[in-house]
C-alpha angles and dihedrals in degrees: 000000000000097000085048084057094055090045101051084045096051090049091052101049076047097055082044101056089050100049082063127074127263120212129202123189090211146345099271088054094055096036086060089051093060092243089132103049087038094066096245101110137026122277090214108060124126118267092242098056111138143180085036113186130180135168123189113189094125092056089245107084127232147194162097138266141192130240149179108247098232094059082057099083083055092048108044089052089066088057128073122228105263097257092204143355114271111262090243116094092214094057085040087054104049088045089058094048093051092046087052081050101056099260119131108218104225125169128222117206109208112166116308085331122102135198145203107203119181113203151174134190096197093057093033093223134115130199108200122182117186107241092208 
């Protein structure tokens, strides 16, 4: 019975902790933490991304990073065109807005993981969101 308590408690402070934002000051730093081979950031971003943030309550991570202009041509070339808009209206949605925005929507096959990133040269910034 005891040891079922600590483990539902456990469980709970867990599922906490995911539901909140993790931040990360650069990509060394989050790279050391596991957050790449454990499925919660992109593989392919440039090695000078910075202000990285992700959140993961809905199981699929999520997030956005900063980074200088001129690595953007680099990176880009690592990322697909996105071929169609997702079949959620949520995700369509959130890709229109972005590309009203100025944002150009890209994929990045890893693995069997693949990820939507939004992003825009101009603002140096990227929001990126794993598809499965």
């Amino acid at each position: 019975m005891r040891a079922g308590l600590v483990a539902a408690a456990l469980a709970a402070v867990l599922l906490a902790a995911c539901a909140r934002p993790i931040q990360y000051a650069t990509l060394t730093e989050a790279q050391g933490s596991g957050a790449i081979e454990q499925g919660f950031l992109p593989g392919a971003l440039p090695a000078g991304a910075t202000l990285i943030t992700i959140e993961s309550d809905s199981g699929r991570p999520i997030g956005d990073f900063h980074f200088s202009s001129a690595e953007y041509p680099s990176m880009v070339a690592r990322f697909a065109p996105l071929a169609k808009l997702p079949t959620d209206p949520l995700l369509q949605s959130w890709v229109k807005r972005k590309d009203l925005a100025g944002y150009q929507a890209y994929t990045s096959a890893e693995g069997a993981r693949v990820w939507l990133l939004l992003c825009s040269q101009g603002k140096g910034r990227c929001y990126f969101r794993r598809l499965n």
